[in-house]
C-alpha positions, 0 to 999 in steps of 0.5 A: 655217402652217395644216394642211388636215385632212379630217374624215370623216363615221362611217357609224352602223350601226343600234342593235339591241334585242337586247343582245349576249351577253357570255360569263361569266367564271367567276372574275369575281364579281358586280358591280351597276349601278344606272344603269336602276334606276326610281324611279318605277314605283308597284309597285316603289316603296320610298321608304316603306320603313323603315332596316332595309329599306335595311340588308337590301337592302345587307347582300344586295348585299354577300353576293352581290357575293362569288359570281360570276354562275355560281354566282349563277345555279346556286344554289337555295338557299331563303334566295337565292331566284334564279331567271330571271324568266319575263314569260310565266308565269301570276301575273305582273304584268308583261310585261318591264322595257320598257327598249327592249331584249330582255332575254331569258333574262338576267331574274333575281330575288334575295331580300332575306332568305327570306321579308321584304323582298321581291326584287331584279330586273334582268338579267345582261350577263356578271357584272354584275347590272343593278338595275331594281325594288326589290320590298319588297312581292314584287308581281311575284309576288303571294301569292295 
């Protein structure tokens, strides 16, 4: 004996650019997700990077994944170097991650070491640190 099902169709909303705000869990530490990482923006290029680069960048991701994204956020010490990237200010040599959605106030940078190999840069949706460019050579904010 056969069952009649009726398969509805689902009304998809439109997606919007704007990523919702997920609020902070202050006792959650940082995690990272490599899923927008670009691998092919000539700037952020690290391919030819040297071993010892690629120990530094993970030996960092390890030491911050035990801060939580508050404290990523509020620290200011010299070696961490994180700060919120602003793609409006003067020097800068890009104008956002184009990732087809606003990113906002949610851009940060983080240092590799204090003044070698260069920053980290993504984005925070609650405690998870979205990786876009690697920067070995510090070239969204170029020394001038």
């Amino acid at each position: 004996m056969s069952k009649n099902f009726e398969i509805r169709k689902l009304k998809l909303e439109t997606r919007s650019t704007r990523i919702a705000k997920t609020p902070v869990d202050d006792t959650q530490k940082v995690s990272f997700n490599f899923k927008h990482l670009c691998t092919s923006h000539a700037k952020f290029c690290y391919s030819s990077c040297e071993k010892e680069y690629f120990q530094k960048l993970l030996s960092r991701l390890k030491d911050v994944s035990t801060w939580t994204a508050k404290e990523l956020r509020t620290d200011h010490s010299k070696t961490l170097r994180s700060h919120q990237i602003n793609f409006d200010s003067w020097g800068i040599t890009e104008r956002g991650f184009n990732l087809g959605e606003d990113i906002g106030d949610d851009a940060w940078q983080i240092s590799i070491s204090a003044n070698a190999y260069g920053r980290i840069h993504g984005y925070f949706i609650a405690n998870i640190f979205y990786i876009i460019w690697l920067d070995p050579e510090h070239k969204l904010y170029p020394v001038n």
